[in-house]
N, CA, C and O atoms as a GROMACS GRO file, in nm:
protein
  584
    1UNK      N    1  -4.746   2.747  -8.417
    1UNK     CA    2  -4.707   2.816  -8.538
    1UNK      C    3  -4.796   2.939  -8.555
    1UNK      O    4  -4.919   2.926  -8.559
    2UNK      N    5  -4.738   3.055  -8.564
    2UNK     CA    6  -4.773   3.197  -8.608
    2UNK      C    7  -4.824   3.156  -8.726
    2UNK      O    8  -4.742   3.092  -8.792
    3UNK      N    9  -4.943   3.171  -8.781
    3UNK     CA   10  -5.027   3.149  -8.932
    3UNK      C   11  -5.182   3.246  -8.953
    3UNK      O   12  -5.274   3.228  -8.873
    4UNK      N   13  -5.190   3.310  -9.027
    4UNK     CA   14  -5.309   3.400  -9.055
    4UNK      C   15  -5.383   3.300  -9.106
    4UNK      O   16  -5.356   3.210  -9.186
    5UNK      N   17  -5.525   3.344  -9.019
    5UNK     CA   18  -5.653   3.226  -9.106
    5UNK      C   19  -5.665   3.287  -9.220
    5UNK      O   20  -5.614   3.395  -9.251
    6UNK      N   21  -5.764   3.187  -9.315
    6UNK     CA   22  -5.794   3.249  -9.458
    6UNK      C   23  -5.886   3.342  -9.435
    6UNK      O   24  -5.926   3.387  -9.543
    7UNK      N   25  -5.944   3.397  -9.332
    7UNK     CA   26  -6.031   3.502  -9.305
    7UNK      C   27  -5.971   3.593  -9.366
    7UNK      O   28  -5.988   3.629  -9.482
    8UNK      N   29  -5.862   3.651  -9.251
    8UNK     CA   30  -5.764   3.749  -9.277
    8UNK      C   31  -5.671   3.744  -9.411
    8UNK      O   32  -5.605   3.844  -9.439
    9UNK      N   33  -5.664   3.638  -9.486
    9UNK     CA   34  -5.553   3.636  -9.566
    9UNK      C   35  -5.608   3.690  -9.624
    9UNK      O   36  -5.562   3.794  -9.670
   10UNK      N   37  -5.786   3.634  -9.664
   10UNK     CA   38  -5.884   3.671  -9.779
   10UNK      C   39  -5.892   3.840  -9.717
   10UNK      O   40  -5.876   3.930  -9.800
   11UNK      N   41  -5.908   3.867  -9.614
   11UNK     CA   42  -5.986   4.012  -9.605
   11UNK      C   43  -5.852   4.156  -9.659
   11UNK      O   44  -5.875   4.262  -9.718
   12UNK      N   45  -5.715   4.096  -9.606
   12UNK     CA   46  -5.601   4.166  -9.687
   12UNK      C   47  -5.602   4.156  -9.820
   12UNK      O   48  -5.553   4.258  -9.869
   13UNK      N   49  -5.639   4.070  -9.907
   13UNK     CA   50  -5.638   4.053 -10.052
   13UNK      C   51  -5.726   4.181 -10.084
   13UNK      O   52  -5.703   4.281 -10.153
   14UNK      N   53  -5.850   4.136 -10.000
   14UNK     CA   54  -5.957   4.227 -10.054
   14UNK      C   55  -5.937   4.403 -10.045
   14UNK      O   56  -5.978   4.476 -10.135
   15UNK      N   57  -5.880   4.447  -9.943
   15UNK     CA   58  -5.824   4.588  -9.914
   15UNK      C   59  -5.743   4.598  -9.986
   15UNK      O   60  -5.728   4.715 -10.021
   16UNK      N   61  -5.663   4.516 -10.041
   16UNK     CA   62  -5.536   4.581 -10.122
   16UNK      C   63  -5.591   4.603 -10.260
   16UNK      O   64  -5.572   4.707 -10.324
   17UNK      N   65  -5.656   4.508 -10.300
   17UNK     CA   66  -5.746   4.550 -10.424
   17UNK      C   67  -5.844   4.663 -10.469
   17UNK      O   68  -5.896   4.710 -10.570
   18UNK      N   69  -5.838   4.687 -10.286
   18UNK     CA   70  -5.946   4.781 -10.306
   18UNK      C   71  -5.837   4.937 -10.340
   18UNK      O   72  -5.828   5.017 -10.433
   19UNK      N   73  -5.773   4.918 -10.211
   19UNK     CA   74  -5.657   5.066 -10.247
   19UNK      C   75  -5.594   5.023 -10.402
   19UNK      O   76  -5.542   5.124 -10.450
   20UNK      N   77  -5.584   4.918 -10.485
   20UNK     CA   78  -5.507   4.960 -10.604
   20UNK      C   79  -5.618   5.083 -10.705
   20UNK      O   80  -5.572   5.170 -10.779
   21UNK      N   81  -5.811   5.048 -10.673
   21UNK     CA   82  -5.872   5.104 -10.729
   21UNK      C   83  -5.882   5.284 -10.696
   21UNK      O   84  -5.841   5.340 -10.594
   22UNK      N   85  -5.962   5.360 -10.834
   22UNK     CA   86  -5.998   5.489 -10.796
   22UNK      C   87  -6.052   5.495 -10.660
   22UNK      O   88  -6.140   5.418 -10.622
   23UNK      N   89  -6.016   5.559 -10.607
   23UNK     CA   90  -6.092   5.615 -10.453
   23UNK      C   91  -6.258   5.616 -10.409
   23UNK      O   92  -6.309   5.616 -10.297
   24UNK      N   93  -6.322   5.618 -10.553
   24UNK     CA   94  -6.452   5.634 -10.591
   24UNK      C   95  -6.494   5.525 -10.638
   24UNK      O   96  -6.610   5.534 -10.678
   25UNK      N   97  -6.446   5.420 -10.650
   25UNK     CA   98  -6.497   5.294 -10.788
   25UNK      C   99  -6.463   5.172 -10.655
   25UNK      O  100  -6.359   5.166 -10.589
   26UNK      N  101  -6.574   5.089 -10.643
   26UNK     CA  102  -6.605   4.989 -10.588
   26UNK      C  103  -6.555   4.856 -10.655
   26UNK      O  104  -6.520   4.842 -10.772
   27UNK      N  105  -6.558   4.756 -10.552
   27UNK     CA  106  -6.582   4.636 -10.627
   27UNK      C  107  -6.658   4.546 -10.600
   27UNK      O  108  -6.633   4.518 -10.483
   28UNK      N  109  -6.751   4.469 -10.644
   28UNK     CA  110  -6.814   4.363 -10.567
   28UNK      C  111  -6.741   4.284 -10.520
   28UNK      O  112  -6.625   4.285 -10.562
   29UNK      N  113  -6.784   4.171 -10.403
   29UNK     CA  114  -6.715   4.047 -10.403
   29UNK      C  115  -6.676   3.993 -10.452
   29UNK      O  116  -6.561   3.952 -10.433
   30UNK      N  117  -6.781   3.946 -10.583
   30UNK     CA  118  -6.769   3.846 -10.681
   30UNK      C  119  -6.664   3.870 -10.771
   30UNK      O  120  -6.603   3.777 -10.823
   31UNK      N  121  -6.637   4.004 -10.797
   31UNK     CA  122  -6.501   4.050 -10.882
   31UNK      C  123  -6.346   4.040 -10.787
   31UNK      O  124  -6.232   4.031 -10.831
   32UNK      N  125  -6.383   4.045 -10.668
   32UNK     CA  126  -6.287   3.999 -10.568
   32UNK      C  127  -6.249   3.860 -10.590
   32UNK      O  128  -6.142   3.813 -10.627
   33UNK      N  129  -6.371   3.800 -10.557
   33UNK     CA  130  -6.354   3.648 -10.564
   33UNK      C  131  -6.292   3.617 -10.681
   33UNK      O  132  -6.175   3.582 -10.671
   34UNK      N  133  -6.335   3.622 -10.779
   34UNK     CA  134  -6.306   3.566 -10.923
   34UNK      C  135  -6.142   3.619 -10.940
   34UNK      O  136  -6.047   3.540 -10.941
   35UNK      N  137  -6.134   3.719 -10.949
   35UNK     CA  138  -6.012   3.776 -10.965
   35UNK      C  139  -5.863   3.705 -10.853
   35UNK      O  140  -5.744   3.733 -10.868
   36UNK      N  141  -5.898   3.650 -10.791
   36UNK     CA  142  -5.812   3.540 -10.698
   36UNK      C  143  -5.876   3.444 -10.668
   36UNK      O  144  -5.802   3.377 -10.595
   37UNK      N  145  -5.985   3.387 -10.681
   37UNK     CA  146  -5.970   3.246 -10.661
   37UNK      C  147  -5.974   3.209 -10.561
   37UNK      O  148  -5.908   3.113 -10.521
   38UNK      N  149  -6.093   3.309 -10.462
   38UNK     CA  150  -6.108   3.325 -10.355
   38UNK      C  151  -6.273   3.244 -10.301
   38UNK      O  152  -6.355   3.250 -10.393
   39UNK      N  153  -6.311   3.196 -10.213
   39UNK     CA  154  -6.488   3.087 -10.242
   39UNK      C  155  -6.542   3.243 -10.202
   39UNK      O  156  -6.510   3.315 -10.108
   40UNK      N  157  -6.644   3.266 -10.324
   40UNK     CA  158  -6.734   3.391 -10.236
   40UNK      C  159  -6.792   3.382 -10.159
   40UNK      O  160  -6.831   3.495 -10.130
   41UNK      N  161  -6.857   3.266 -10.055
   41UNK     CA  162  -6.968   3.288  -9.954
   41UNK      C  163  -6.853   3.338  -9.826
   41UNK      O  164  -6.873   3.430  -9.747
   42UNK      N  165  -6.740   3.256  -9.831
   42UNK     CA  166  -6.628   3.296  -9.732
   42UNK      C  167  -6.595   3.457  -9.706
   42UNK      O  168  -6.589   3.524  -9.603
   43UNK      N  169  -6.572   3.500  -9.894
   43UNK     CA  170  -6.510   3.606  -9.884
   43UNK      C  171  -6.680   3.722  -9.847
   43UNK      O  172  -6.678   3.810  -9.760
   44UNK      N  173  -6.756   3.706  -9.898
   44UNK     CA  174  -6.850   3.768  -9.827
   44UNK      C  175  -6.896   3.796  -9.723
   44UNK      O  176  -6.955   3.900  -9.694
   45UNK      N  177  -6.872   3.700  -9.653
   45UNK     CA  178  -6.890   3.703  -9.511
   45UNK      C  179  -6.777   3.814  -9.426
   45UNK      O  180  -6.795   3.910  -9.350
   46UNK      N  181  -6.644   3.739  -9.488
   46UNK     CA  182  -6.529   3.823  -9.441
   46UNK      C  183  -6.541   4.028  -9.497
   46UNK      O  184  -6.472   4.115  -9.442
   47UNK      N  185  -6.640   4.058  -9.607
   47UNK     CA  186  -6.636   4.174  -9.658
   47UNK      C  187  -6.733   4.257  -9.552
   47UNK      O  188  -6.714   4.370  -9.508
   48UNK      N  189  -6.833   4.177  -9.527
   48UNK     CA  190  -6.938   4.214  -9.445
   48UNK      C  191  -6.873   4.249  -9.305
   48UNK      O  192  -6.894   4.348  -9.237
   49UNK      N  193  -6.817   4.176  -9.288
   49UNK     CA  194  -6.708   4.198  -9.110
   49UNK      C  195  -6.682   4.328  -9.129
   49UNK      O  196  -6.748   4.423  -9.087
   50UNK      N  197  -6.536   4.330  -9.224
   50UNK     CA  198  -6.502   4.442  -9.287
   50UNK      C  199  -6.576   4.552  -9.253
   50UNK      O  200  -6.560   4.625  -9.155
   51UNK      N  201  -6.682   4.561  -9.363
   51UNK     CA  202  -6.774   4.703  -9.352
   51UNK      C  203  -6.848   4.706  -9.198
   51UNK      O  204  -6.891   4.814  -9.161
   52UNK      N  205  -6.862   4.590  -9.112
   52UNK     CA  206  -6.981   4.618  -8.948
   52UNK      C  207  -6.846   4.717  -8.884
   52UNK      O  208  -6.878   4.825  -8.834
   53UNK      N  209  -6.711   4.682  -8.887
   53UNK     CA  210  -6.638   4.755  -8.818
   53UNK      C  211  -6.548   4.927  -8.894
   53UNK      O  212  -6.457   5.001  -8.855
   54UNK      N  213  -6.606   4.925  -8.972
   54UNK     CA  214  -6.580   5.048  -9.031
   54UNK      C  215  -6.466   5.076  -9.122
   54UNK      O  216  -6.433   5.189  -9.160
   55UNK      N  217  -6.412   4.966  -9.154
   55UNK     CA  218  -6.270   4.921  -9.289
   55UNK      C  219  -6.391   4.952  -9.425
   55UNK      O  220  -6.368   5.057  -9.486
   56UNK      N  221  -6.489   4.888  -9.465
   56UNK     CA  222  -6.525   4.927  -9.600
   56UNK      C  223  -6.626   4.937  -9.602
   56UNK      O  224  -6.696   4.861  -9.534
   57UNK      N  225  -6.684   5.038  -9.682
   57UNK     CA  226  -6.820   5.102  -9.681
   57UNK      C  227  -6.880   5.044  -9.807
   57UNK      O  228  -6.827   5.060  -9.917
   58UNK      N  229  -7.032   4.952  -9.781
   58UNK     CA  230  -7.102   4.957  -9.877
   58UNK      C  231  -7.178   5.030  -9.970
   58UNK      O  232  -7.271   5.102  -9.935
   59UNK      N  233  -7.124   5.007 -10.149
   59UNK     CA  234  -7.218   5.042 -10.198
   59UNK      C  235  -7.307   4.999 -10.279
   59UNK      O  236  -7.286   4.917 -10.369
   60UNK      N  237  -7.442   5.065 -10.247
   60UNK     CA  238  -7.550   4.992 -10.311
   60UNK      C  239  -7.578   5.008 -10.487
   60UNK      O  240  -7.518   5.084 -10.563
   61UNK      N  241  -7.695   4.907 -10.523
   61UNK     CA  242  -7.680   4.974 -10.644
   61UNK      C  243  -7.623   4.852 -10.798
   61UNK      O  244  -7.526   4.780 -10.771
   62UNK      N  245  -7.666   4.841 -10.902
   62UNK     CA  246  -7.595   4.817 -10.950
   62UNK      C  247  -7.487   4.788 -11.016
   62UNK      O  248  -7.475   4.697 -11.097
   63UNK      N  249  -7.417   4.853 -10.989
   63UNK     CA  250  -7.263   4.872 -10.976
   63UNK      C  251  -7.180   4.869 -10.856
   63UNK      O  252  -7.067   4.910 -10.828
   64UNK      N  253  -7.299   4.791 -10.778
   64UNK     CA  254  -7.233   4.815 -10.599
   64UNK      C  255  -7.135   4.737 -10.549
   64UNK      O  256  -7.082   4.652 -10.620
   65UNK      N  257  -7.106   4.752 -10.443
   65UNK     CA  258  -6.976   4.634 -10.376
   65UNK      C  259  -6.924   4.701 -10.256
   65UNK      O  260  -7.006   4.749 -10.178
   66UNK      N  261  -6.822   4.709 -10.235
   66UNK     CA  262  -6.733   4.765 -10.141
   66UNK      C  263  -6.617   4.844 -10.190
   66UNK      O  264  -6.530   4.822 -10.274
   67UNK      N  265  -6.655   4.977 -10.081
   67UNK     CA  266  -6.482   5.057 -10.120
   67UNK      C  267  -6.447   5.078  -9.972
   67UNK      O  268  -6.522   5.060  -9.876
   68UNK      N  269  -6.279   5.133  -9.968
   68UNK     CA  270  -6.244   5.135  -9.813
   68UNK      C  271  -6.302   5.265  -9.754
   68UNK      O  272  -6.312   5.378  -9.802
   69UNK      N  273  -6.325   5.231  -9.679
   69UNK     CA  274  -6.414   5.352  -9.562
   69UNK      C  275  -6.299   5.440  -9.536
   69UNK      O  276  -6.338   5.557  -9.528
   70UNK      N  277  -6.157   5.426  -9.518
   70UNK     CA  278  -6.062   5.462  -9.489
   70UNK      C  279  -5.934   5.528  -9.589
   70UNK      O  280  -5.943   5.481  -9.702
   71UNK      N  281  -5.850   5.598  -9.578
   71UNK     CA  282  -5.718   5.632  -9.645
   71UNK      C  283  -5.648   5.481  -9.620
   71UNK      O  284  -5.610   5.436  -9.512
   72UNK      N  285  -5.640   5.406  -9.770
   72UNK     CA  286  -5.485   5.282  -9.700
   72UNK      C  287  -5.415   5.329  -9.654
   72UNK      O  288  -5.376   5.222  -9.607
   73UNK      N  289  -5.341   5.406  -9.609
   73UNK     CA  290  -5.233   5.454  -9.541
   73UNK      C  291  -5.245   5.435  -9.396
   73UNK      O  292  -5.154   5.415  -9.315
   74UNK      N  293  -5.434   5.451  -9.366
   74UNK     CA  294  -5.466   5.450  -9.182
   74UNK      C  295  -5.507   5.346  -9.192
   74UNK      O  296  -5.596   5.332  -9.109
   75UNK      N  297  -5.479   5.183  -9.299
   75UNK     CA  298  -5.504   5.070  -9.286
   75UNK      C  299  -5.432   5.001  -9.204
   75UNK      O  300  -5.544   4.981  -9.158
   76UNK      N  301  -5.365   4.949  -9.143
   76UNK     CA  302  -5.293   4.844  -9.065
   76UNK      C  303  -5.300   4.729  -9.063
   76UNK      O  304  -5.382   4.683  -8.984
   77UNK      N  305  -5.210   4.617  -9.155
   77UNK     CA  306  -5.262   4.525  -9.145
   77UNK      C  307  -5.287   4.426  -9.040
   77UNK      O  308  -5.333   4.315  -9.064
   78UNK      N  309  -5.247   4.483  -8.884
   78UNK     CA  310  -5.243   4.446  -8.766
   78UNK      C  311  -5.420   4.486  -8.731
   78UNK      O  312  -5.482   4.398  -8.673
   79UNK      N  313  -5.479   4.590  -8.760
   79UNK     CA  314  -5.610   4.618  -8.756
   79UNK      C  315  -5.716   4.520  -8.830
   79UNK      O  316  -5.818   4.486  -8.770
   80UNK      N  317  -5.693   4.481  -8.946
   80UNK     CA  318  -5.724   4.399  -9.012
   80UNK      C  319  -5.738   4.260  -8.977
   80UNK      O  320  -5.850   4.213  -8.998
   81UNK      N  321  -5.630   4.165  -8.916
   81UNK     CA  322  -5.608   4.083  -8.863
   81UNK      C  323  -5.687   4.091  -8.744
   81UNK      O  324  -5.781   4.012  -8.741
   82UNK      N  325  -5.669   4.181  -8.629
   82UNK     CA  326  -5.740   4.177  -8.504
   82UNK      C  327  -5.882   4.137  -8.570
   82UNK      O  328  -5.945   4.036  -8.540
   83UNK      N  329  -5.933   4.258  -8.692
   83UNK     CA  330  -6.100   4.256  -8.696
   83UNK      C  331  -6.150   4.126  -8.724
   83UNK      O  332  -6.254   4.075  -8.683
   84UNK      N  333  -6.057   4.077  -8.803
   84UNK     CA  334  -6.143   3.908  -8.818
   84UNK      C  335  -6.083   3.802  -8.755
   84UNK      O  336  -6.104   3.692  -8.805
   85UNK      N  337  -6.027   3.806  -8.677
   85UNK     CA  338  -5.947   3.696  -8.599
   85UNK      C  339  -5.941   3.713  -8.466
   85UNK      O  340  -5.937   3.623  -8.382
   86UNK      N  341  -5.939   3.848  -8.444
   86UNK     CA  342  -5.927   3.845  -8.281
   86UNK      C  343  -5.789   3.892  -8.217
   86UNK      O  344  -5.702   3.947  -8.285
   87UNK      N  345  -5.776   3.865  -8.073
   87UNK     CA  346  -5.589   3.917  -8.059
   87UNK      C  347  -5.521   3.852  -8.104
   87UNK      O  348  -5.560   3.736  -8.121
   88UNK      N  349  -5.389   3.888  -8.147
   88UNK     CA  350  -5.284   3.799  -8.183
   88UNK      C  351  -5.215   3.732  -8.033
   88UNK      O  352  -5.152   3.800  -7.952
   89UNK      N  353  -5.240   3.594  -8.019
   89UNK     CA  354  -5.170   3.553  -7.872
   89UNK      C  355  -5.097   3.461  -7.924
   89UNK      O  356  -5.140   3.352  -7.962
   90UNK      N  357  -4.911   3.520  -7.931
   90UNK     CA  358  -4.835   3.430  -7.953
   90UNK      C  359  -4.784   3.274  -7.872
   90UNK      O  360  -4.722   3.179  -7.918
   91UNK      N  361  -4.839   3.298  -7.741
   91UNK     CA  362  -4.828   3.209  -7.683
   91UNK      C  363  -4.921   3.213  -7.544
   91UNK      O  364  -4.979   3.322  -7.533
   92UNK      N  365  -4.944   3.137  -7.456
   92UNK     CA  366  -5.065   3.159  -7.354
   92UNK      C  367  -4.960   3.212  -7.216
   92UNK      O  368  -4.997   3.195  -7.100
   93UNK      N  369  -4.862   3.260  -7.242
   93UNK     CA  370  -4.788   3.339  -7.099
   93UNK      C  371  -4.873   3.476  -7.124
   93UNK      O  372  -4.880   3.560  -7.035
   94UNK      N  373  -4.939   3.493  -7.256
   94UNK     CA  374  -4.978   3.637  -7.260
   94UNK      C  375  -5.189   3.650  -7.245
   94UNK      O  376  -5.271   3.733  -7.283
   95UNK      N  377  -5.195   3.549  -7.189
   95UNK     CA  378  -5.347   3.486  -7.191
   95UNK      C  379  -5.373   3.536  -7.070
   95UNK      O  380  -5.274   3.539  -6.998
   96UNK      N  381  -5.513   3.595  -7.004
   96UNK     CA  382  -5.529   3.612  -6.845
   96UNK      C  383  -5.480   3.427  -6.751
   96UNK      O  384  -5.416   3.387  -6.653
   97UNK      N  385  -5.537   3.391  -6.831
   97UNK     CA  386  -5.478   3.179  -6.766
   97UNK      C  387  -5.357   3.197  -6.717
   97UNK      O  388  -5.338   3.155  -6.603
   98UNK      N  389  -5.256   3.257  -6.781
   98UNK     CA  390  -5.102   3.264  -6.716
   98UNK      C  391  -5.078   3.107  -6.760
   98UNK      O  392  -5.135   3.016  -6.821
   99UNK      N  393  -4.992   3.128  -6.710
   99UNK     CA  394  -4.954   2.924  -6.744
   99UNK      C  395  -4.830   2.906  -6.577
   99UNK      O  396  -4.752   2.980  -6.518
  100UNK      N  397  -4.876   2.770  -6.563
  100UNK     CA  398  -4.850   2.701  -6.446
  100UNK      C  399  -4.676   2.704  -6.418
  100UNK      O  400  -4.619   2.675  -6.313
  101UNK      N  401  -4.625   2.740  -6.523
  101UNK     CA  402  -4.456   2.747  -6.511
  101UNK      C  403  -4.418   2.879  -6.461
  101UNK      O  404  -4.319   2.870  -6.389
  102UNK      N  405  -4.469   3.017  -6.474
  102UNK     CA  406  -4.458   3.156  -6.471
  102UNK      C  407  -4.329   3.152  -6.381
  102UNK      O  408  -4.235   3.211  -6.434
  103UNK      N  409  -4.311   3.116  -6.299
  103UNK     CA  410  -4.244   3.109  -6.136
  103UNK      C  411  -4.123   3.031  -6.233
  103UNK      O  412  -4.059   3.133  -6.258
  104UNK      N  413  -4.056   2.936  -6.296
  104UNK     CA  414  -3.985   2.907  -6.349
  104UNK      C  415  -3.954   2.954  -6.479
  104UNK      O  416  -3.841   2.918  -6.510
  105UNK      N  417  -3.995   3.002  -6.542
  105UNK     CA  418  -3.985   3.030  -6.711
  105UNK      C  419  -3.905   3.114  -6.703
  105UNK      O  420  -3.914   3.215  -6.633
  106UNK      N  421  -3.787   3.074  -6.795
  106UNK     CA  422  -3.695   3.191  -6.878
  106UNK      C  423  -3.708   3.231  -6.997
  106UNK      O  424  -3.634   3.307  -7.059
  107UNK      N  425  -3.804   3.178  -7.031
  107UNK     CA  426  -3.869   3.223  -7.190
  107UNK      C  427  -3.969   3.337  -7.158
  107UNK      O  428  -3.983   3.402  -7.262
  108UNK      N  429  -4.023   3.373  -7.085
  108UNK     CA  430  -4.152   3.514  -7.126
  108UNK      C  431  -4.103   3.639  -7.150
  108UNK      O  432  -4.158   3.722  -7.222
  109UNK      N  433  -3.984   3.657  -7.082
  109UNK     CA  434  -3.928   3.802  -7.125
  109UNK      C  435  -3.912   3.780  -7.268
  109UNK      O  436  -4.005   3.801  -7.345
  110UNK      N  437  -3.799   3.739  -7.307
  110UNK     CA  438  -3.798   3.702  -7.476
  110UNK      C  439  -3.901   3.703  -7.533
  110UNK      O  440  -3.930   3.804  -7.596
  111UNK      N  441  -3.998   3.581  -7.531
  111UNK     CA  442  -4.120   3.591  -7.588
  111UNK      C  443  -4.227   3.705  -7.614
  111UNK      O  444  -4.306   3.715  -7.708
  112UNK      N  445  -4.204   3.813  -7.473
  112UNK     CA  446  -4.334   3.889  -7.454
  112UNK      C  447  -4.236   4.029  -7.634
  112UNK      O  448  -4.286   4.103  -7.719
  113UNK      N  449  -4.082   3.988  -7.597
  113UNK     CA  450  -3.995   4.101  -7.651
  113UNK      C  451  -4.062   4.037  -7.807
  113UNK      O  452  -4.108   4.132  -7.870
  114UNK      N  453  -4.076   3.917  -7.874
  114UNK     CA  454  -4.101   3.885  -7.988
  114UNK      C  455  -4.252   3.892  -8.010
  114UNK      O  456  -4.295   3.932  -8.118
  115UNK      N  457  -4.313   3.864  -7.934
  115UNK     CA  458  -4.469   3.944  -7.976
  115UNK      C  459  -4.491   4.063  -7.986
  115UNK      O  460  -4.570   4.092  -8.076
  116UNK      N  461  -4.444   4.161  -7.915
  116UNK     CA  462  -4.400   4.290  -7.944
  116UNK      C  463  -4.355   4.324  -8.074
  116UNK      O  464  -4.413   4.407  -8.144
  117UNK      N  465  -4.242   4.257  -8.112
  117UNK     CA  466  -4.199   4.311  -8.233
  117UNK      C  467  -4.307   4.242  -8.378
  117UNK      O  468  -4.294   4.284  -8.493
  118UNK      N  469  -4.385   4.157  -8.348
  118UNK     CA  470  -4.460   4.101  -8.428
  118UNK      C  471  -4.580   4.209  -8.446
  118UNK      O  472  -4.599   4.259  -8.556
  119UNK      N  473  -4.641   4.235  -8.359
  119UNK     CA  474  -4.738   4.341  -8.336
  119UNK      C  475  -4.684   4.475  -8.349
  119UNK      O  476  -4.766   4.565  -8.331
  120UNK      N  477  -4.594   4.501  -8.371
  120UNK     CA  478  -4.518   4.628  -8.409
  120UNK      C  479  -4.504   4.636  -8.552
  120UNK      O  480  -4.540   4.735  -8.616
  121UNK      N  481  -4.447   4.520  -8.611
  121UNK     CA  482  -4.461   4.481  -8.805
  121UNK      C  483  -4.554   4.471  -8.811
  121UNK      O  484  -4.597   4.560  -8.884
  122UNK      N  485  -4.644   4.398  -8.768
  122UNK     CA  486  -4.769   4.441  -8.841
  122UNK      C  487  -4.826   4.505  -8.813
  122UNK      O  488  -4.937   4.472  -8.853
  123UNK      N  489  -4.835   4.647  -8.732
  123UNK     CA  490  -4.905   4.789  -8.731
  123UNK      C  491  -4.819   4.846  -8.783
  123UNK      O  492  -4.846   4.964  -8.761
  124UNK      N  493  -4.713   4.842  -8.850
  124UNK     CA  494  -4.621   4.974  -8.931
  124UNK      C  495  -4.689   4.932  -9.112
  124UNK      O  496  -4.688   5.010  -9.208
  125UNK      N  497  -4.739   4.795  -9.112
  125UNK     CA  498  -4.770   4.767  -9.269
  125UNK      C  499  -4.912   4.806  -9.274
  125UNK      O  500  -5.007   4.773  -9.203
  126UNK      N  501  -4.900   4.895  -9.389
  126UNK     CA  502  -5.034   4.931  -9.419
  126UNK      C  503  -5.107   4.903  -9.549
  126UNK      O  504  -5.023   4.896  -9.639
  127UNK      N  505  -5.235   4.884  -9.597
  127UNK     CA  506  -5.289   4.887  -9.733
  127UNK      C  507  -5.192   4.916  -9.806
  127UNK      O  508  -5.104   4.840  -9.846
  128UNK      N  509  -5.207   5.032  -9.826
  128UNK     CA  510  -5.118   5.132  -9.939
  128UNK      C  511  -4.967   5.098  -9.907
  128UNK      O  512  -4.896   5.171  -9.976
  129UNK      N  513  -4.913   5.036  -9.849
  129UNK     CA  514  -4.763   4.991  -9.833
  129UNK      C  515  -4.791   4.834  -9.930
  129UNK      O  516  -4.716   4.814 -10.025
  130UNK      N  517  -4.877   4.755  -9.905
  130UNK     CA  518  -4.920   4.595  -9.962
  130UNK      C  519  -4.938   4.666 -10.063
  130UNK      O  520  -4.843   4.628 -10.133
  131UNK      N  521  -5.017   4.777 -10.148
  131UNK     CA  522  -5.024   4.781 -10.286
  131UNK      C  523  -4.982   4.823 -10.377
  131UNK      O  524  -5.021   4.819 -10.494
  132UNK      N  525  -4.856   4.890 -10.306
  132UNK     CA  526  -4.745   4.961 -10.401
  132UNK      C  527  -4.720   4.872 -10.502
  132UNK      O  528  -4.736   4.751 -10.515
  133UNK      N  529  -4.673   4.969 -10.579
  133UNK     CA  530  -4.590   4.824 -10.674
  133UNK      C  531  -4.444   4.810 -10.601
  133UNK      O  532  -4.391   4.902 -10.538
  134UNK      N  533  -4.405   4.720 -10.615
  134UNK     CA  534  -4.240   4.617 -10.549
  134UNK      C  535  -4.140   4.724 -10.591
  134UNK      O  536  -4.063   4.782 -10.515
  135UNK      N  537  -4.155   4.745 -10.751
  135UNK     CA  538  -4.028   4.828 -10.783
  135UNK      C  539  -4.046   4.912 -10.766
  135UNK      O  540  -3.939   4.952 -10.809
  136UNK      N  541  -4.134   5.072 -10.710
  136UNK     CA  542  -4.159   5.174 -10.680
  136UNK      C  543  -4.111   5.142 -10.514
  136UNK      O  544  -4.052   5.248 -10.493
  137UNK      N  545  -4.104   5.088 -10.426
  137UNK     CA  546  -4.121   5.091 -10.294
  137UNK      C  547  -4.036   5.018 -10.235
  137UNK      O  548  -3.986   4.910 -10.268
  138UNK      N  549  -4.014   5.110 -10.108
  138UNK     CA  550  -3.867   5.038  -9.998
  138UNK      C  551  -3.894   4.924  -9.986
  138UNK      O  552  -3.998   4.887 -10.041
  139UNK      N  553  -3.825   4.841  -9.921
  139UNK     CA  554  -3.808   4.760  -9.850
  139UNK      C  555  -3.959   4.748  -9.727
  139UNK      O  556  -4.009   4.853  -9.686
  140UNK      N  557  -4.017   4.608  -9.682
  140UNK     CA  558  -4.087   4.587  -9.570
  140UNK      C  559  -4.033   4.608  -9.463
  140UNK      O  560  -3.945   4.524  -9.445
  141UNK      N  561  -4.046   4.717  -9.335
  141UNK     CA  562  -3.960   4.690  -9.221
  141UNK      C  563  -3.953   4.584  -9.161
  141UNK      O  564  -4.055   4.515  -9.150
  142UNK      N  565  -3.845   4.548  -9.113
  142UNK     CA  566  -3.806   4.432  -9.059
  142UNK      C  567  -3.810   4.423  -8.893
  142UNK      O  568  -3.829   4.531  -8.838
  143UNK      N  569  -3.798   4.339  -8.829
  143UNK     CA  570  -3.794   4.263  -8.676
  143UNK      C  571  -3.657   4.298  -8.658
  143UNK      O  572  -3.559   4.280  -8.731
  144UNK      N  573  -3.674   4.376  -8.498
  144UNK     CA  574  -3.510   4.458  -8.505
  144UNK      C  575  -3.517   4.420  -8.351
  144UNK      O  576  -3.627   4.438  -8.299
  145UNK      N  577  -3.438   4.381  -8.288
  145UNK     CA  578  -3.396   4.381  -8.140
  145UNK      C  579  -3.494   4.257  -8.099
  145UNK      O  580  -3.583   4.270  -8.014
  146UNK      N  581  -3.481   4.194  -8.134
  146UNK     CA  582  -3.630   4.091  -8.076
  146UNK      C  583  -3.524   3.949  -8.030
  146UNK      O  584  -3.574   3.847  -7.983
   0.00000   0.00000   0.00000
């Protein structure tokens, strides 16, 4: 089963919250956390990832926290996902291991065609697409030819 850890679920919450704010105005964790119901040592950890790879820049300070290092727009939530989780491997035909059937399988073409389109939706969704509001904004693109 295709499923985002709570790393990533938590670290998208946190970017989208961040693009709903002024461009200039931070948030701590703890206002992250609280505000969803999120465990802060988790989501801290996951903010800290965040900012080592260059998604959100700390600020210090009493009023400090995190804002995005980035325009949401050059967010991806496929970027996001990779940073705290790693590759997306829908199945192990796409692993260096190969798998012992290769020579028989009529499933990898298909398959390699549906990880593709998975990794394609999620690099077309960005921050600022997750924080629109619903009734201002198209439709999510959808899985087309897969």
């Amino acid at each position: 089963m295709l499923k985002l850890t709570k790393k990533a679920d938590y670290g998208l919450i946190a970017l989208q919250h961040l693009a709903t704010r002024r461009p200039t105005r931070s948030a701590s964790a703890k206002e992250i956390a609280d505000t969803y119901g999120i465990p802060l040592p988790l989501l801290a950890k996951v903010l800290q990832k965040l900012a080592r790879h260059g998604l959100l820049t700390p600020v210090y300070g009493t009023n400090g926290g995190y804002k995005l290092a980035r325009d949401p727009r050059a967010i991806s939530a496929l970027e996001v996902i990779r940073t705290l989780d790693g590759p997306i491997i829908l199945t192990s035909c796409f692993t260096h291991e190969g798998c012992y059937q290769s020579g028989r399988c009529g499933v990898k073409e298909p398959l390699r065609r549906i990880h593709e389109g998975i990794l394609g939706l999620l690099g077309s969704i960005t921050i600022s697409a997750m924080s629109e509001d619903r009734a201002e904004t198209s439709p999510l693109p959808v899985l087309e030819n897969v």
